[in-house]
N, C-alpha and C positions, 0 to 999 in steps of 0.2 A: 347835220345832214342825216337823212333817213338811213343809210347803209352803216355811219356810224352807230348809230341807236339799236338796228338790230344785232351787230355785233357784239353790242352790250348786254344785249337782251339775250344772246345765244351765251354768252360768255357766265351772266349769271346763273341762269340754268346747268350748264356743265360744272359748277361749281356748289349745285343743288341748294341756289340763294332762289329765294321767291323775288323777281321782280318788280319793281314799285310800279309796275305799268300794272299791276293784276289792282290794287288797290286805286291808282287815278290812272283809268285811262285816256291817252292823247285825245287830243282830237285831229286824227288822222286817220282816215280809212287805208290807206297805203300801210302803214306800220301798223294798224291793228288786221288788214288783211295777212300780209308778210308773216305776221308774231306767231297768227294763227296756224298756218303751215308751218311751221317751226315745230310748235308745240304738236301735231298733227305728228313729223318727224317721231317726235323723240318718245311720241307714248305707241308706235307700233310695235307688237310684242314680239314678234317674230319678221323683222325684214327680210327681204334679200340682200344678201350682201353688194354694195356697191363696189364696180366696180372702179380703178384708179381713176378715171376718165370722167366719173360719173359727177362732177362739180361745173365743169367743163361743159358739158352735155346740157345741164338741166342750165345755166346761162342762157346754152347757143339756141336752146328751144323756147325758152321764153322767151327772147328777143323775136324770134322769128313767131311766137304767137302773138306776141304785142303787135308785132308791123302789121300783120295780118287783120285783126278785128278791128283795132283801130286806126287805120288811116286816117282818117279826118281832124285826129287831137290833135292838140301843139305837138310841136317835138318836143318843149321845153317835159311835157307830162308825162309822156311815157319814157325820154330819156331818163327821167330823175327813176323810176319806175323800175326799168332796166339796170341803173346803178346800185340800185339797193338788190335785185334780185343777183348780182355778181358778189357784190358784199355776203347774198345771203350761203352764193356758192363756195368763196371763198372760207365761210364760217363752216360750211357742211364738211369742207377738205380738212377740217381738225376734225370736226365733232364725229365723222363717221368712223375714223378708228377706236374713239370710246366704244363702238359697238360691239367692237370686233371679240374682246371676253366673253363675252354673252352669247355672242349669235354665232360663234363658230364653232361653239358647245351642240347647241340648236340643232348646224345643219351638220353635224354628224351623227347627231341624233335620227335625221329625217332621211342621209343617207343611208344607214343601217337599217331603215324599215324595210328600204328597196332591197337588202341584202338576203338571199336564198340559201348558196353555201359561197364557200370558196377552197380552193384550191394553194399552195402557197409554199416558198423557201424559205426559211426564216434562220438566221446567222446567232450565233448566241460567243459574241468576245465580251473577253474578263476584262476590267482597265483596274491598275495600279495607282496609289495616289503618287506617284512619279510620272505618272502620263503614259504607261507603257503600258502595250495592250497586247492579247494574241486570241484569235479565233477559240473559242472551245469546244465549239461544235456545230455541223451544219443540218436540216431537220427541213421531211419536207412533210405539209399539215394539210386535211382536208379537214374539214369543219363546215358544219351547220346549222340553221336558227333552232332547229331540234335539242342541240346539245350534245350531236353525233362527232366524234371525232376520231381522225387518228393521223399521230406522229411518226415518222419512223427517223430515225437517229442516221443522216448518211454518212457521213464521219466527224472523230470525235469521242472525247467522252460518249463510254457507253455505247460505240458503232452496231448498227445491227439490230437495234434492239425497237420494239415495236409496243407504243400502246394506247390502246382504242377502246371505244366504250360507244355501242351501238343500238344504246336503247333499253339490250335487255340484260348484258353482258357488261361488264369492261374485264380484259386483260394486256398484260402485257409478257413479251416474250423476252429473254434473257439467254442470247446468246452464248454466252460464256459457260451459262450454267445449262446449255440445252435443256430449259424451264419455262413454261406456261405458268403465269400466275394469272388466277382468275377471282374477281370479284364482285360484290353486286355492282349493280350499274347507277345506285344511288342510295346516298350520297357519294360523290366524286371527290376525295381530298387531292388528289392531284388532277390537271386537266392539263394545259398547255401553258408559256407564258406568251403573252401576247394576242390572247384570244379576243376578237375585235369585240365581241358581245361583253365580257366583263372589261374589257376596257371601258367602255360606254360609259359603265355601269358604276367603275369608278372614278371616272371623269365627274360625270353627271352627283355626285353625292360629294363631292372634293369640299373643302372650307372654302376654297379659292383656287382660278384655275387666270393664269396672267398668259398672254400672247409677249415673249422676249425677242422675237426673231422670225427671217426667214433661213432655211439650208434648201440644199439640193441631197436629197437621199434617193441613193439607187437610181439614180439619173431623175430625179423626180422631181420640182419645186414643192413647196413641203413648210408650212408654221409650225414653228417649234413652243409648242408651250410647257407653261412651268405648272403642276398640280401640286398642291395646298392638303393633302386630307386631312380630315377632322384627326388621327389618329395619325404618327408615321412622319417621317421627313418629306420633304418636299422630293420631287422627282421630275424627269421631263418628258413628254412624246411628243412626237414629229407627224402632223397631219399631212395629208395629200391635198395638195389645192383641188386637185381634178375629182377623185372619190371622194372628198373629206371624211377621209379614215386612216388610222393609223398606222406610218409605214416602220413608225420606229419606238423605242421605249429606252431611258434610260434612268436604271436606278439609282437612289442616294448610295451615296459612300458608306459601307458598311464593314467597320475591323481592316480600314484600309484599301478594300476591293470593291469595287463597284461592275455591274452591270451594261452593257448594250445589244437588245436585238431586235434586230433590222428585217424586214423582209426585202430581201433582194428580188423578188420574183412575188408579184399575187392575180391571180385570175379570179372575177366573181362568175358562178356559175350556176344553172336551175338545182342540181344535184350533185349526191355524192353516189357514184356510179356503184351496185349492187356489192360487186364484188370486193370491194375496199374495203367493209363494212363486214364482210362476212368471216365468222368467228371459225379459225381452222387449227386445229394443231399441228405444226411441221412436222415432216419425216422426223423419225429418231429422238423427239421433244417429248418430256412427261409433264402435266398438268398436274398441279394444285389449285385449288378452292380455297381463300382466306375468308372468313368470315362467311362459311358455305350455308346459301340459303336455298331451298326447293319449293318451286312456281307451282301452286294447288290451283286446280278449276273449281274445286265445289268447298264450302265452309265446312259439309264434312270431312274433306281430307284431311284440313286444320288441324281439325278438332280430334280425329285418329292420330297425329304426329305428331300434337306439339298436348294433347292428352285432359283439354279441356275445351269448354264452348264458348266462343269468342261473341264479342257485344259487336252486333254489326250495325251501327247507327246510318240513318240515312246523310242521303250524301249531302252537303253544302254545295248551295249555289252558287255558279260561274268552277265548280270542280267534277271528275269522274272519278270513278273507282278504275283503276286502271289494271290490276294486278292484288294478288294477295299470297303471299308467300311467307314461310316458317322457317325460322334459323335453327338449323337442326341440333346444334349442341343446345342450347338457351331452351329450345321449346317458346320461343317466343313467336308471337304472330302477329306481323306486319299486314297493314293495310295502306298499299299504298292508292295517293293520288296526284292527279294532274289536273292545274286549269286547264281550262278549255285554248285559252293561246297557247299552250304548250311552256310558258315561260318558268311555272313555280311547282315544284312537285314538295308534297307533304306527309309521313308517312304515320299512322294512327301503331303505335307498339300496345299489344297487348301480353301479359304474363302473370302467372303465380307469383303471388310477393315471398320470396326468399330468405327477408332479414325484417327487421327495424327499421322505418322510411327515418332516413337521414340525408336531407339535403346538403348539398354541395357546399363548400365553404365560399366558394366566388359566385353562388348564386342569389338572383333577387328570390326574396322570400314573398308567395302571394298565395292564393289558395281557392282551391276546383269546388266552389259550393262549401260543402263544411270540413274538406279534407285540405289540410297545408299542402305546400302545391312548391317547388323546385322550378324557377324560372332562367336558363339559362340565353345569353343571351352576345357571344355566342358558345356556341357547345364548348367548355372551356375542359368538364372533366364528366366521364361515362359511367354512372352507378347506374345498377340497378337494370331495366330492361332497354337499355340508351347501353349496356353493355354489349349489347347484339348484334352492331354495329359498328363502322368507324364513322360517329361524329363528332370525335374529340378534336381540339385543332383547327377546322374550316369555320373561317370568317364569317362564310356566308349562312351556316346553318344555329336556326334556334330551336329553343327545345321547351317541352312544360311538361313534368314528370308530377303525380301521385300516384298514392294507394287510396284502394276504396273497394272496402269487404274482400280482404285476402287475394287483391288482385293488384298488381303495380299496373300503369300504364303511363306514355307518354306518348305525346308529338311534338317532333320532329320537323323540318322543313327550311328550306332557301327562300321565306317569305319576310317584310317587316312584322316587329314582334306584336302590333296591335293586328293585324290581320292576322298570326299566328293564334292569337289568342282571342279572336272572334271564332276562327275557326274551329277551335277546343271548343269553346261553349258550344254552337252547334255539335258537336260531336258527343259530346258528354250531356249535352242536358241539362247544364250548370252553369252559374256566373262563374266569370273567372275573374278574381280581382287580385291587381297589382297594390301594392303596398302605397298607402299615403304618409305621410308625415305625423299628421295627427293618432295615427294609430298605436303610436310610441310613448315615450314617454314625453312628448314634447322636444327629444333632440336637445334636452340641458344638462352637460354635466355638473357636477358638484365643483370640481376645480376645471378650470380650462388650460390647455395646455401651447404656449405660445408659441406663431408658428413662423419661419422666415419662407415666404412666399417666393423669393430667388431662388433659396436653395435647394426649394420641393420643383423649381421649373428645372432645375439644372439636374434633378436626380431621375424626375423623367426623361429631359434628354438622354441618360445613361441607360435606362430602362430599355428606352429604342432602340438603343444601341446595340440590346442586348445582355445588358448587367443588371444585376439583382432585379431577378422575375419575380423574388419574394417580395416586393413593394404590388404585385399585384393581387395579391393575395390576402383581404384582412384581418385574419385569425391571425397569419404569419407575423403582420405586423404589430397586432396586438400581444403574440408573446414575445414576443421581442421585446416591447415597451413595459411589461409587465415581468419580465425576468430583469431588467436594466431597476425593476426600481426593489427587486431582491437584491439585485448585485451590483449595485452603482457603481462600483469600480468597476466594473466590465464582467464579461463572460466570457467564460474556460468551457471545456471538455460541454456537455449535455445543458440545455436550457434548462434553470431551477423548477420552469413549469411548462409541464406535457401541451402538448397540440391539443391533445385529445381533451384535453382539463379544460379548453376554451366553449363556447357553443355560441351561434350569432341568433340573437334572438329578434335584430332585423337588420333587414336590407334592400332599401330601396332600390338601390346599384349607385347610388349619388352619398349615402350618408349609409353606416351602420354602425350598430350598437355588441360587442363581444362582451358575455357574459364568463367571469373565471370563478370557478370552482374548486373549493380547498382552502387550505390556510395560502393566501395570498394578502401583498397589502391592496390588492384591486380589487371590487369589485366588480366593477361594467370599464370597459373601452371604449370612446366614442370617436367613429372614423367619420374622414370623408375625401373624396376625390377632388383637389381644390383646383388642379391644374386642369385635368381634363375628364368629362363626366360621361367618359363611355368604359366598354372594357378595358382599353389600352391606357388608361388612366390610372397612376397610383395612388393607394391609400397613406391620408395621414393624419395620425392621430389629432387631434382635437383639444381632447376632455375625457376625464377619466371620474370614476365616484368613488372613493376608496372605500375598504373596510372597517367597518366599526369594531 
């Protein structure tokens, strides 16, 4: 029967088998009409989600459009007609929750376009792995597509206490200590949690994001999904059927404690009303300035402040020149910018080179035209004129640092690293190149060092956990493996050999190569990140070339 056959035919497909109807097809216009809408189905990129109903529906209307055109057929022809198109509904009432992973990624994505600010309560309790939990604090948020925000703490850890960041500004206030802390207003290392824009953002970038369930949160029906990221334990958020946005967030288990916060309360609204946003210091409150920078109008203020003439390149396209301001201890001079959506801000650091350019040990090693070049990726550690600032720590920010003629500079920015690094050339007037493979020695040690591929998954789990952060770190790892083969019975009191005695002479961020220096029996380390090939990934040794 016809309605069997396409069931078959739907069945294969879900199971991502090529059909043997694609190589002989029947001879049946019915089933290769049918096949065809099928297949129509399953290659739309973006549907709307069906609703429960919607199997049901699409039957009752075909029926009712077959009676309709053709009156005059047999019944025998459009009943068999009508039986296959139930069969076909029947097959759509599985096949349309396959979608549901996909497409409800989608339209959170396409309800956040519509999103201006909001308004919002947001619950933040601790859970126990005993199942016991208690409020830790209640917080109410205004937030915007700008990146405007502010929290205030209404009770709870930390009651009272208020902080915001308006663009030009952020602080926050400390009631206990009648204190004003104030900082630039980018980069942000703390913002809020549960901010529906970085949600998105790590939704949408996830390894894998599964649909486990329905709940009712805050009186709300609500799909509970399970996020996957590339980096990090799995975790869960609780979507709104009605917004399809985030009502809820709950973290992995971490040292025993885990995470839930909820929004009991959210309004979307055109704005964030003037005065919310406006930066005041309370009766009786003293401010500080952390990382105090001062907002210049003309390039010669700059250049009177910070005691030199700054390289002002023109701007790159789809960005403005938004501001340009000098970190008063550092003398350093930022140039900052912003796309034109308002989504990605970048800042160009310029300064006097101070020392010996010495890149980072966790960084990829590439290089600004004919100057080696500090790729970090994300900001893991602050040398140099990256010192000027807090972008040490935040996930979201990358960075590419040299020197070139007694000047250090870098950028900066919450962009991905090829667009950062598009962006540098523009800016500098230079290729920027990332490191290849080939540019080494080929990536062959002399001995190779054998590795148990369980035991490096399970020491990353530990890593996440939170234990031994020194597996992120390649040098670290290489003296370790190079003092172990001084002291093979183990290590006491001081490593036989210095940090400093290490130097990497590459790094792509997937494979490096640690150069030692000295009477050692090593001479090169050969690493690589075998588990997982971002930052959150540990190093492990490989291959080593020993001393002659």
């Amino acid at each position: 029967m016809i309605e069997q056959k396409i069931s078959d035919y739907i069945d294969k497909l879900n199971a991502e088998q090529k059909p043997s109807e694609h190589e002989n097809p029947p001879d049946s216009a019915e089933f290769m009409k049918l096949s065809g809408t099928v297949r129509l189905v399953r290659t739309m990129k973006n549907p709307e989600l069906p609703n429960a109903d919607f199997p049901g529906r699409l039957a009752s209307n075909v029926i009712m459009h077959a009676s309709r055109r053709e009156p005059k057929k047999a019944k025998k022809l459009w009943i068999a007609a009508i039986a296959a198109v139930l069969a076909l509904a029947v097959a759509l009432s599985l096949f349309v929750p396959l979608l549901t992973n996909t497409d409800i990624v989608y339209a959170m994505e396409k309800a956040f376009e519509q999103v201006k600010a909001y308004h919002g309560i947001l619950e933040v309790a601790v859970l126990n792995e005993n199942g016991e939990e208690f409020v830790q604090s209640k917080r109410e948020v205004w937030a915007d597509k700008k990146g405007r925000y502010l929290v205030k703490v209404l009770q709870g850890v930390n009651e009272g206490s208020v902080t915001a960041n308006n663009g030009n500004i952020k602080w926050q206030t400390v009631p206990d200590e009648e204190m004003v802390y104030v900082f630039p207003s980018f980069p942000d290392p703390y913002r809020f949690t549960l901010e529906l824009g970085y949600e998105l953002d790590y939704v949408k970038n996830a390894a894998e994001v599964s649909v486990i369930g329905e709940e009712m949160i805050a009186g709300r029906p609500a799909t509970v999904l399970e996020i996957s990221p590339a980096g990090g334990q799995s975790y869960m958020i609780w979507v709104d059927h009605e917004t399809k946005l985030p009502l809820q967030k709950q973290t992995a288990m971490h040292n025993a404690l885990q995470y839930r916060i909820t929004y009991t309360d959210i309004k979307f609204i055109d704005s964030i009303p003037d005065n919310i946003m406006e930066y005041k210091v309370p009766d009786g409150y003293s401010a500080a300035e952390i990382n105090p920078e001062q907002t210049v109008n003309t390039i010669e203020e700059a250049e009177t402040i910070a005691g030199f003439a700054p390289c002002i390149p023109a701007v790159p396209e789809g960005y403005e020149l938004e501001k340009i301001t000098v970190a008063t201890g550092s003398k350093v001079i930022k140039l900052h910018y912003v796309s034109t959506d308002d989504h990605y801000r970048i800042i160009f650091l310029q300064g006097k080179a101070q020392d010996e350019f010495i890149p980072a040990n966790t960084a990829i090693l590439g290089m600004v035209g004919e100057n080696k070049a500090e790729i970090l990726s994300p900001v893991s550690e602050s040398f140099g004129v990256l010192s000027a600032g807090l972008y040490s720590g935040m996930t979201d920010i990358k960075s590419i640092r040299w020197q070139e003629n007694g000047y250090e500079y870098a950028v900066a920015g919450n962009t991905a690293l090829d667009e950062l690094v598009s962006f540098t050339a523009k800016l500098a007037g230079k290729a920027v190149n990332l490191p290849e493979e080939n540019e080494t020695t080929g990536f062959e040690p002399e001995i190779k060092v054998p590795v148990d591929i369980e035991t490096e998954q399970n020491e990353q789990k530990s890593v996440d956990a939170g234990h031994s952060p020194w597996r992120l770190d390649p040098v670290y790892v290489a003296q370790v493996f190079v003092s172990l083969k001084i002291s093979p019975e183990g290590i006491t009191g001081d490593y036989p050999v210095d940090y400093e005695a290490l130097k990497v002479i590459y790094n792509d961020g997937v494979k490096a190569v640690i150069e030692a220096t000295g009477e050692t029996p090593v001479r090169r380390v050969y690493l690589e990140r075998l588990v997982r090939q971002d930052s959150t990934g540990i190093w492990t040794v490989t291959g080593y070339d020993p001393n002659e």
